[in-house]
N, C-alpha and C positions, 0 to 999 in steps of 0.2 A: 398371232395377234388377236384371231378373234377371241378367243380362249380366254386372251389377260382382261380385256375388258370388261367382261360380267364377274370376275374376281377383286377388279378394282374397285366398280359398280359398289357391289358387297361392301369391302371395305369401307369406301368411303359412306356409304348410310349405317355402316354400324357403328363408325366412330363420330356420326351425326348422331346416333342415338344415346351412344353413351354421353356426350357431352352434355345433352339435352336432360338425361337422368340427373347428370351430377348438378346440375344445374337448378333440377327442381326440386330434391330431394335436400339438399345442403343447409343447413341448418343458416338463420340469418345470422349474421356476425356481430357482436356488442362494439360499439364505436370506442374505440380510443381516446378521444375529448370529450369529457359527457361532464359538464357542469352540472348535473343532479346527483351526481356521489359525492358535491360538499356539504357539508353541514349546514344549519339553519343559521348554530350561532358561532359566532371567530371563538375559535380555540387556533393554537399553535402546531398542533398535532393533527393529523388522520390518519389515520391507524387502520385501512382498507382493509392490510394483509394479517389485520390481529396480528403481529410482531411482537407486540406490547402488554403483558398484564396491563389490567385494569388499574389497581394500586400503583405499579410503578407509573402507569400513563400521567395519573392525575399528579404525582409530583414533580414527571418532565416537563408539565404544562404550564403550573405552579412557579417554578426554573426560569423557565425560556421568558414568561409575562415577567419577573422579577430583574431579571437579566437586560432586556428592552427597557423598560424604566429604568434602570441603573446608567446603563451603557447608549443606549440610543442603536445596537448592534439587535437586527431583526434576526432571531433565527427560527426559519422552521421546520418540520418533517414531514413528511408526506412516505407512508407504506401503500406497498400496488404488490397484484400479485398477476390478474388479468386485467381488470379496467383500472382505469388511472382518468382522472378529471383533465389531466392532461393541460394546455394551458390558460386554462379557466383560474388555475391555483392561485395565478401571477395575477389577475386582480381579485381575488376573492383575499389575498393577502397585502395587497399593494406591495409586490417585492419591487426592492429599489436598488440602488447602489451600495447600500448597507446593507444588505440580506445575501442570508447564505440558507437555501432551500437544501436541505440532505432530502436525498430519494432513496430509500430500500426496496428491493426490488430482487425475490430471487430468483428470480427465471435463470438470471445469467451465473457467469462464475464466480463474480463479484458484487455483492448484492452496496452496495454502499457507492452512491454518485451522488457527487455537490454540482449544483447550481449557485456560482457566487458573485457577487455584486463587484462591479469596477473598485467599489472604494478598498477594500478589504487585501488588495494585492498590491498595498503599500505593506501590510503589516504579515500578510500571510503569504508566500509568492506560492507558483503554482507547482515548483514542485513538494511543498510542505501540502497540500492537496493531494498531490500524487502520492505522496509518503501515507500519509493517513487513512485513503482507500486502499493499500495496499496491505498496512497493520491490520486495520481492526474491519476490514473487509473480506479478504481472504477466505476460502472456504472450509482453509483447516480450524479458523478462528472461530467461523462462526460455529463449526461445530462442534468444539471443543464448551465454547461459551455463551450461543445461540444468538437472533437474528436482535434479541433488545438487549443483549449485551453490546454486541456492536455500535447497534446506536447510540447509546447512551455514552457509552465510552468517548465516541466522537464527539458526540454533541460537547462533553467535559473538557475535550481537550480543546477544543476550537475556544471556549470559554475561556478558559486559564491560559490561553496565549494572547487573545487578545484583553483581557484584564492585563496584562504587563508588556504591553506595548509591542505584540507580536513576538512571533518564533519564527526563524529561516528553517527548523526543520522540526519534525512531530516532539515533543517530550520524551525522557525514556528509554530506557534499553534494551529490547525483548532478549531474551536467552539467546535463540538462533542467531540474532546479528550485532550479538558479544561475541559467539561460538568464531564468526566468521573475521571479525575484526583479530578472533585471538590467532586465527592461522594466517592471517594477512602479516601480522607481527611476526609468527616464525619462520616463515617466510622468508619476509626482511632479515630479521636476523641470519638466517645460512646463505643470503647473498652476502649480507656484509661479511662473515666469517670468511667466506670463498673467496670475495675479496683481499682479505687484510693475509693471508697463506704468505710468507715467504716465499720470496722465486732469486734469492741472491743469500748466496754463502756469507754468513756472519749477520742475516737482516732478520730482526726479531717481528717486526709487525710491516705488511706494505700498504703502508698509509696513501702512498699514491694511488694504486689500486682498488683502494675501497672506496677514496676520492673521487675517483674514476665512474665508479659503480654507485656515485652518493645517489643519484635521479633515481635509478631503481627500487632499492632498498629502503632509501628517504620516502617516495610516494606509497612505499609498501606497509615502511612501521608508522610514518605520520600521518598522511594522508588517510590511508584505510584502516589504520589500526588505532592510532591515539584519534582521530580527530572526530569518527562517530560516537566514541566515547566521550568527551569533553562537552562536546556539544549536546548531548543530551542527556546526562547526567551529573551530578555532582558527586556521586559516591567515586570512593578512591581505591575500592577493592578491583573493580573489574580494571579499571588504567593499569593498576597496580602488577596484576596479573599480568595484563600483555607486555609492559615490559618485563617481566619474568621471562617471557616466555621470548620475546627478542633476545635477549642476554643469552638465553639459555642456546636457543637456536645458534648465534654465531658463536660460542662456543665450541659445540658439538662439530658445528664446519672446519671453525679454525683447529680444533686440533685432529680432524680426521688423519692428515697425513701422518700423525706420529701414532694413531692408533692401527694404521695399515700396516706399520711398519714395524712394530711392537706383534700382530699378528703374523707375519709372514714372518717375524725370527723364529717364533715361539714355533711356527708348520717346519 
């Protein structure tokens, strides 16, 4: 016991020393609400994290003041990368119930956050929000298209839904979630085929059984497969396709058994 004590002794003054280092030596921290990173005069925009050519800036700013006059619909942008003005924005902007603040910010993995106003989620609900940082926020987007394509993209679309009196969900149909809507559809299709198989000598289609199976097959080709199509597109190519590709699917199911069977004469 006598032993441990001038070992603890030790320890404890050396981890009183180090604290004391990191303590003095640490650099001081820039504040996170620092109402001196707004500008002198109201623009729409700040642009912290330079996100923005200069060119494109002045015609988002241009936009947004032309848009506000038009619509009485406030929107603004605020880029951050380390300090951010933080809530000083909210009256250097008078955000209200009609403003919808976009935040770009990439620290994180999603660099695209709205702050939106009570009124705005008559016309825009939140998962059309959810839907929109997910499109043109994402990390493969941004780097495929970079941090002022993002924005800009949103800032348009939030525009052109609320010029027509709201959207339940973003504009549009990216490639990937056609791709997925098109196997959601064949899908559906080789339940319904599995379905409709004959199981009675002399029965050409079992209509009961695909009846049976409609919830399934039904929430697979309409639900996931026509209905994000419809709703946010009007072209008639990609619908087009996924019932192709339904059709083609319960085909392929329904006549599996006479293809197994036409195989195993043939072995």
């Amino acid at each position: 016991m006598q032993h441990l004590f001038p070992k603890r002794l030790l320890v404890g003054i050396s981890a009183l020393f180090l604290a004391f280092s990191v303590w003095a030596i640490a650099p001081v921290a820039h504040a996170y609400d620092n109402p001196e990173l707004l500008p002198d005069t109201q623009t729409p925009v700040i642009d912290l994290a330079n996100f923005i050519p200069e060119i494109q800036e002045e015609t988002l700013i241009k936009d947004l003041e032309s848009f506000e006059a038009q619509t009485g619909w406030k929107l603004r942008v605020l880029t951050q990368f380390d300090r951010t003005p933080g809530r000083a924005v909210k009256k250097f902007w008078g955000l209200n119930d009609r403003s919808v603040l976009l935040i770009a910010d990439s620290r994180g993995g999603n660099i695209l956050g709205f702050n939106v106003g009570d009124e705005l989620y008559k016309y825009l609900p939140r998962t059309f929000w959810v839907e929109l940082q997910t499109r043109f926020g994402n990390l493969y987007y941004v780097r495929e298209n970079g941090e002022n394509t993002s924005i800009v993209k949103s800032i348009e679309t939030i525009k052109t839904c609320l010029l027509q009196d709201g959207c339940r969900v973003v504009p549009g149909l990216p490639r990937e979630q056609w791709i997925l809507t098109l196997i959601t559809s064949v899908v559906g299709g080789v339940v319904f085929g599995l379905a409709a198989i004959p199981r009675k000598q002399g029965q050409i289609f079992a209509w009961q059984w695909a009846l049976i199976f409609s919830p399934l097959w039904g929430i697979l080709f309409i639900a996931f497969g026509v209905g994000p199509v419809v709703t946010r597109t009007s072209e008639w190519l990609p619908l087009f396709r996924n019932v192709i590709g339904f059709l083609l699917g319960a085909l392929v199911a329904y006549l599996s058994p006479m293809i197994s069977e036409s195989a195993g004469s043939e072995t």
